[in-house]
C-alpha positions in Angstrom: 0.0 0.0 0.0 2.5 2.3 0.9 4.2 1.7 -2.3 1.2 2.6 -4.1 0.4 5.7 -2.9 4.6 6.9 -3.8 3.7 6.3 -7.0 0.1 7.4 -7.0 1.5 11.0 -5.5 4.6 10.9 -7.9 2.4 10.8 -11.0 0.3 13.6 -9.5 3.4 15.7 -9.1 4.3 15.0 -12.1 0.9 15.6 -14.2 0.5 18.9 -12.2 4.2 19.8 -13.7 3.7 19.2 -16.8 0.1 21.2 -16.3 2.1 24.2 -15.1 4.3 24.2 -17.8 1.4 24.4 -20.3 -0.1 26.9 -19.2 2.6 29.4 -18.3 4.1 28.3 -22.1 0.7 29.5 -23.3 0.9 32.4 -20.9 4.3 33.6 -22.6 3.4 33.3 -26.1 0.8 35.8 -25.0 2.3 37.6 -23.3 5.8 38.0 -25.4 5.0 37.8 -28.7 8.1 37.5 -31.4 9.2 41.0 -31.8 10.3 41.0 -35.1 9.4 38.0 -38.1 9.0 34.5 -38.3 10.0 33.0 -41.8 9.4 29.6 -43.3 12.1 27.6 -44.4 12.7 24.3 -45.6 13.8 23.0 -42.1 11.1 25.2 -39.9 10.5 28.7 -39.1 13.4 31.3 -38.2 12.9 34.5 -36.0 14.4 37.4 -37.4 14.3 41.3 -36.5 14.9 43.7 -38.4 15.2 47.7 -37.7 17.0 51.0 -39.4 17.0 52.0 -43.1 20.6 52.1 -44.8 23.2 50.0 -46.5 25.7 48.0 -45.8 22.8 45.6 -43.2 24.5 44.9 -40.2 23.7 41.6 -38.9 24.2 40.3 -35.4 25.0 37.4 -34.2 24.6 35.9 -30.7 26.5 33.5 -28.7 26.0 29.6 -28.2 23.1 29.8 -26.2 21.7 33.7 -26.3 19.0 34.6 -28.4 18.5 38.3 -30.2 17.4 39.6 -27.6 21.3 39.7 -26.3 21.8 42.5 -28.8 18.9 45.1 -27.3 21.7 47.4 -25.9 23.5 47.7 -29.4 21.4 47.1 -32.2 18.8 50.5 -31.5 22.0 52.9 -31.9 23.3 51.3 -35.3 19.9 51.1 -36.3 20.2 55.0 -36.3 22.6 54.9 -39.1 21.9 52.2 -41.2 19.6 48.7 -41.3 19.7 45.9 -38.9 18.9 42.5 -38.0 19.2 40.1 -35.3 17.7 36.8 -35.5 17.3 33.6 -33.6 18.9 30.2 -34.3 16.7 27.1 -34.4 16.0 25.9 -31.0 16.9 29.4 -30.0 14.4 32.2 -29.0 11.4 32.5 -31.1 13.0 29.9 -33.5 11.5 26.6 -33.8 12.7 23.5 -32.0 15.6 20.9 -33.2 15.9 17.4 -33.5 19.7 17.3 -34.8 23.0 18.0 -34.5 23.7 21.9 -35.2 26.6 21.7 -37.5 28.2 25.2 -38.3 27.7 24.2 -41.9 24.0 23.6 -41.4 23.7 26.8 -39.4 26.0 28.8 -42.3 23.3 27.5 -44.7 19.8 28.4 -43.1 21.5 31.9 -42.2 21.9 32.5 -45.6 18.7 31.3 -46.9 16.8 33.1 -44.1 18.0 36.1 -45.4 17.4 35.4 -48.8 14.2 34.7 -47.9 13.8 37.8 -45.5 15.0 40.1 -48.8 18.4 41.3 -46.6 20.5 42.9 -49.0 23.9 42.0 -49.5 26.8 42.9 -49.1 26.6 42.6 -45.2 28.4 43.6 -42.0 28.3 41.0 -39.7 28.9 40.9 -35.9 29.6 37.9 -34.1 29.5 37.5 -30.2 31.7 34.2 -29.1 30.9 31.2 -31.2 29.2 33.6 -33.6 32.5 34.6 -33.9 33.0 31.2 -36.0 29.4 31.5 -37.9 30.4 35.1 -38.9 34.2 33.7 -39.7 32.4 30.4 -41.8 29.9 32.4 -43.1 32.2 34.9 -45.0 34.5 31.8 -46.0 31.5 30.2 -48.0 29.8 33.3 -48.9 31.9 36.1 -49.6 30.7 38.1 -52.0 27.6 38.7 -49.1 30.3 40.1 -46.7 31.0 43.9 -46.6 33.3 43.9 -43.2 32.8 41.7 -39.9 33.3 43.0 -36.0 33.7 39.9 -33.9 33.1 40.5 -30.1 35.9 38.4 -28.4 34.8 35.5 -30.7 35.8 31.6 -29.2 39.0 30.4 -30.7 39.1 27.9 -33.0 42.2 26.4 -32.3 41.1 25.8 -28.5 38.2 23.8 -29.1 38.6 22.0 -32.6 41.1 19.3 -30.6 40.1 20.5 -27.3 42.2 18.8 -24.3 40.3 17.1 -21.4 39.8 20.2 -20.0 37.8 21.2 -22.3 36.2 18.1 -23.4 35.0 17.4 -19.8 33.3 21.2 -20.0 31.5 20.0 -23.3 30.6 16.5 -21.8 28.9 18.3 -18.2 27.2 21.1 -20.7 25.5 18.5 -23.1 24.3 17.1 -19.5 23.2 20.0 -17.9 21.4 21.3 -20.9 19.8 17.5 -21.1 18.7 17.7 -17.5 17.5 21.1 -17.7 15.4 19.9 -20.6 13.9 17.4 -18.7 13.1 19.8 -15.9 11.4 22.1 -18.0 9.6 20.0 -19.3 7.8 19.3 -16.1 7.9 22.6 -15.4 11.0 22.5 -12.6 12.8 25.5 -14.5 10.0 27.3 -14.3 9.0 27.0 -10.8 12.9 28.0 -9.8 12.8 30.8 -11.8 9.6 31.7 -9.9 10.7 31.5 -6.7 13.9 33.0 -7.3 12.1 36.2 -8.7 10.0 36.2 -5.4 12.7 35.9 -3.2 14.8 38.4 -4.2 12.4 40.7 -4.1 11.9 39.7 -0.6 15.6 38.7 0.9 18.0 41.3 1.2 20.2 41.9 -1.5 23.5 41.7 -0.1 25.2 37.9 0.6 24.1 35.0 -1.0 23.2 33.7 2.4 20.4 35.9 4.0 19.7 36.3 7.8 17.3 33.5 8.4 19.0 31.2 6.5 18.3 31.4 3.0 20.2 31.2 -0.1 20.1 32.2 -3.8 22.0 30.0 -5.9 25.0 31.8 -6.9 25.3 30.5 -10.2 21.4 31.8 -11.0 22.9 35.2 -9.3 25.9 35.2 -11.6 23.7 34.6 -15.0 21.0 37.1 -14.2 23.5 39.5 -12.9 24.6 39.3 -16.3 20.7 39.9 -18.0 19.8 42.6 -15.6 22.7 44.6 -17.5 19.8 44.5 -20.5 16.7 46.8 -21.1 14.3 46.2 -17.9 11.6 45.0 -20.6 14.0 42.3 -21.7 13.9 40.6 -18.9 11.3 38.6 -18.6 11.4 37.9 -22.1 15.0 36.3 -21.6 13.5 34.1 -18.8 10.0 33.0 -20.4 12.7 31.1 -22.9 14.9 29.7 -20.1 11.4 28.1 -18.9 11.3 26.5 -22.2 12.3 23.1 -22.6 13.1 23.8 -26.8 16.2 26.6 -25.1 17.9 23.6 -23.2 17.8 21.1 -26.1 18.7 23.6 -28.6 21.8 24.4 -26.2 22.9 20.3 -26.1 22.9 20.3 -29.9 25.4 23.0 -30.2 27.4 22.0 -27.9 27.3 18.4 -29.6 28.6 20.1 -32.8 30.9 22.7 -31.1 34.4 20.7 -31.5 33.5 19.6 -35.2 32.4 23.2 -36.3 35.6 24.9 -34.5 37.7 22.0 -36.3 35.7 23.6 -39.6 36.2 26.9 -39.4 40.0 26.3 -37.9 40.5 24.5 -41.3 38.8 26.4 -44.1 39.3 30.1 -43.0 42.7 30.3 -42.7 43.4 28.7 -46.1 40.3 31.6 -48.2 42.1 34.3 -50.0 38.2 35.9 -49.7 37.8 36.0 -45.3 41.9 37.4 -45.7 40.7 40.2 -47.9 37.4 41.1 -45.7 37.7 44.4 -43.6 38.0 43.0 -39.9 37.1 44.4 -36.1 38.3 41.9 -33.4 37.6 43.2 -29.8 39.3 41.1 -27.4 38.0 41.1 -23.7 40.7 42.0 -21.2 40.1 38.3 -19.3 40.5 36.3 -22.9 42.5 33.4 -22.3 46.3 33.5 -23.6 44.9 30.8 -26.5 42.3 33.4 -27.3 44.3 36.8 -27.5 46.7 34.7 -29.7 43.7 33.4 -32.0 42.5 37.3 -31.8 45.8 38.7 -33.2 46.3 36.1 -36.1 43.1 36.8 -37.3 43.9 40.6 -37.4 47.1 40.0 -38.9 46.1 37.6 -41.6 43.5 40.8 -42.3 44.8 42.7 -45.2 42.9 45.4 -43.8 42.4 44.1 -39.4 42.4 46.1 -36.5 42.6 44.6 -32.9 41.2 46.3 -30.0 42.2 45.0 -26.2 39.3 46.0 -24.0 41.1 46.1 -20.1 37.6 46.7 -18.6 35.2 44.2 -20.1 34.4 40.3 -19.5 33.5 37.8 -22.3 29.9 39.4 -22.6 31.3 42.4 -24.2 28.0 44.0 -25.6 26.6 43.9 -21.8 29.4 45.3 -20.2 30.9 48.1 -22.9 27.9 48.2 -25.1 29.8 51.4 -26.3 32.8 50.0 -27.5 31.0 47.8 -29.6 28.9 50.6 -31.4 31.4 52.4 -32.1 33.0 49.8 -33.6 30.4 48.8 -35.7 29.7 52.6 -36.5 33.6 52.4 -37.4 32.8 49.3 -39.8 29.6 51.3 -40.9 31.8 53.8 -42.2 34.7 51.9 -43.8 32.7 50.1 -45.9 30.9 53.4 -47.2 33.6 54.7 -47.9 35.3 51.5 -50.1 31.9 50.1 -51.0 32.5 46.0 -51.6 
């Protein structure tokens, strides 16, 4: 008897989960509509959003696991001078789900047909965050007469992770886990309840400590990634978290990283070798905590640049357009103007 009433209560827990998570999935799509436009393609339908009138189109590209809305601090200002647009890779945002492996050549691919399909007009700036460092980088080595100039924001290096050492492949293993396990939580509506609480109670528990007075605790790594989001608009904020609740953000996440060794070991082979990537105007911004592996990755790119400028920001972490959101404008505005001024 005792037995069956375990089991009786753990399938009510669990159909109430999954009952929450319906309904405040349904709640969001209300609630947050996509911003900008959702386009069919052959594999599903891609959010993109565009803003600004002008030529060359920058496009922006977020890291592994951020979405668009990682760009709301820099894409309004070069939207003033010129047009824009930040999407959302499947699994991603406002994107559809994914079933498969996210190989940068399959990612290279549906970028360009989305904006084929979205009427972006080429030639294009492009700016990569991280490993959109390597989809900007791959993207100009198979397209280049679509590239005008790239600004990569202190992009992954290659090198590091296309024969990453157990360091490294022991980070990839626990992230394709994590990202698993979250899936399953969300699915049952765990993320979603955390996220919750953690909204309530810091708006209860004083702010200073992890460890409050009677006892209680905020997870610090929670603190350390919403620390990061609060740096965003105030309106973006619960529009970043109403995908974290969503089970297609965690899987998406697993399928990159599944791919991530094999589509550094990609770009780490092509680029280097293209005459066209050499000859494209290049930005790098290097954060002033980039690993030794990644500074070094930073200058050879700028130095196999015919025309490549390296900029060593001292007083910004890996998240770049959070932290020095100026630096980057003015960067881009810098690229903005280059290729004016030497159309491609």
């Amino acid at each position: 008897m005792p037995l069956l009433v375990v089991l009786g209560l753990s399938v009510a827990v669990v159909l109430m989960g999954l009952v929450y998570q319906r309904v405040g999935a349904a709640r969001d799509l209300r609630n947050f509509p996509p911003p900008g436009c959702l386009f069919e393609t052959r594999t599903g339908r891609l959010h993109i959003n565009c803003s600004g009138k002008g030529s060359p189109v920058v496009i922006f590209e977020a890291g592994m696991a951020s979405t668009s809305l990682g760009w709301s601090l820099v894409q309004p200002e070069i939207a003033k001078i010129t047009q824009t647009a930040s999407y959302d890779r499947f699994g991603l945002g406002w994107s559809d789900p994914v079933a498969d492996t996210r190989n940068i050549e399959r990612v290279v691919s549906e970028m360009h047909a989305l904006f084929e399909q979205a009427g972006i007009a080429s030639p294009r700036i492009l700016v990569g965050h991280s490993y959109g460092g390597l989809i900007a980088r791959a993207y100009a080595a198979r397209y280049p007469g679509d590239v005008a100039g790239m600004v990569l924001v202190d992009p992954v290096a290659a090198s590091e992770w296309s024969e990453p050492d157990e360091s490294h492949r022991k980070m990839l293993r626990n992230g394709i886990l994590v990202a698993h396990f979250c899936g399953f939580l969300a699915r049952l509506g765990g993320v979603r309840l955390i996220m919750n609480r953690w909204n309530a109670v810091t708006r209860i528990l004083p702010k200073q400590g992890k460890q409050t007075g009677n006892g209680a605790h905020r997870p610090a790594g929670l603190d350390r990634i919403v620390g990061e989001v609060k740096k965003l608009p105030r309106e973006v904020w619960p529009m970043v978290q109403s995908h974290w609740c969503h089970p297609k953000c965690f899987d998406g996440m697993a399928r990159y990283f599944e791919a991530f060794s094999s589509s550094a070991a990609a770009v780490a082979k092509e680029c280097p070798e293209n005459e066209a990537v050499r000859n494209v105007p290049l930005i790098v911004l290097s954060a002033g905590n980039a690993s030794q592996v990644q500074r070094a990755e930073h200058e050879t790119l700028v130095q196999r640049s015919a025309q490549g400028r390296l900029e060593v920001v001292t007083e910004s972490g890996h998240w770049m357009h959070f932290d020095r959101p100026d630096v980057v404008i003015r960067a881009i505005q810098e690229m903005v103007s280059l290729c004016r001024a030497h159309p491609h």
